[in-house]
N, C-alpha and C positions, 0 to 999 in steps of 0.2 A: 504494500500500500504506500500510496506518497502521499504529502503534503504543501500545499501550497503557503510560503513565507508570505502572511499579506504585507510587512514593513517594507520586505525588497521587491514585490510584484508590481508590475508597470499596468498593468492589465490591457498588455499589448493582444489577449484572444490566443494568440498561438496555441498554447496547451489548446483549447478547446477544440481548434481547426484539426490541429495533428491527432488528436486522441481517437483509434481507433471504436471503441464503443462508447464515445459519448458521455464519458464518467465525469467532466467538469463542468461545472452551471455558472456563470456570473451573476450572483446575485447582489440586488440594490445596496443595501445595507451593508455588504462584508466583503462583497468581493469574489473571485473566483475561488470554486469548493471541489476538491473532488469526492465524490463521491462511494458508494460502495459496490459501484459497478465496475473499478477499477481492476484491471487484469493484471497486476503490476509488470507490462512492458516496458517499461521508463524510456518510450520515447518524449514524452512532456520534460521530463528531467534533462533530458538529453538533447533537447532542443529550445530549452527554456531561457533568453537571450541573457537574461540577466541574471541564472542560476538561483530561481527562487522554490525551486523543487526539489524536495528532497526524500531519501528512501524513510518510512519509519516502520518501525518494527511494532505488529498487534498481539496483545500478549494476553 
């Protein structure tokens, strides 16, 4: 699973564009979310300009 940093995110959309199943939302209030549809490919992380994605571990 990853996590979007909202202090360093631009909300440039990318994650959202590249995310193969759709697992990020922008929402009003907070910003882009991933969600629990996430398959953890980490192309979002891997493509994220300003490296505000990161891997976290669900425990």
């Amino acid at each position: 699973m990853f996590k979007i940093n909202k202090d360093e995110c631009i909300e440039c959309g990318f994650c959202k564009r590249i995310c193969p199943k759709g697992a990020i939302e922008l929402h009003s209030s907070y910003g882009y979310e991933i969600d629990l549809n996430c398959i953890s490919c980490s192309l979002c992380s891997k493509n994220c300009p300003v490296n505000a994605i990161s891997k976290i571990e669900l425990t």
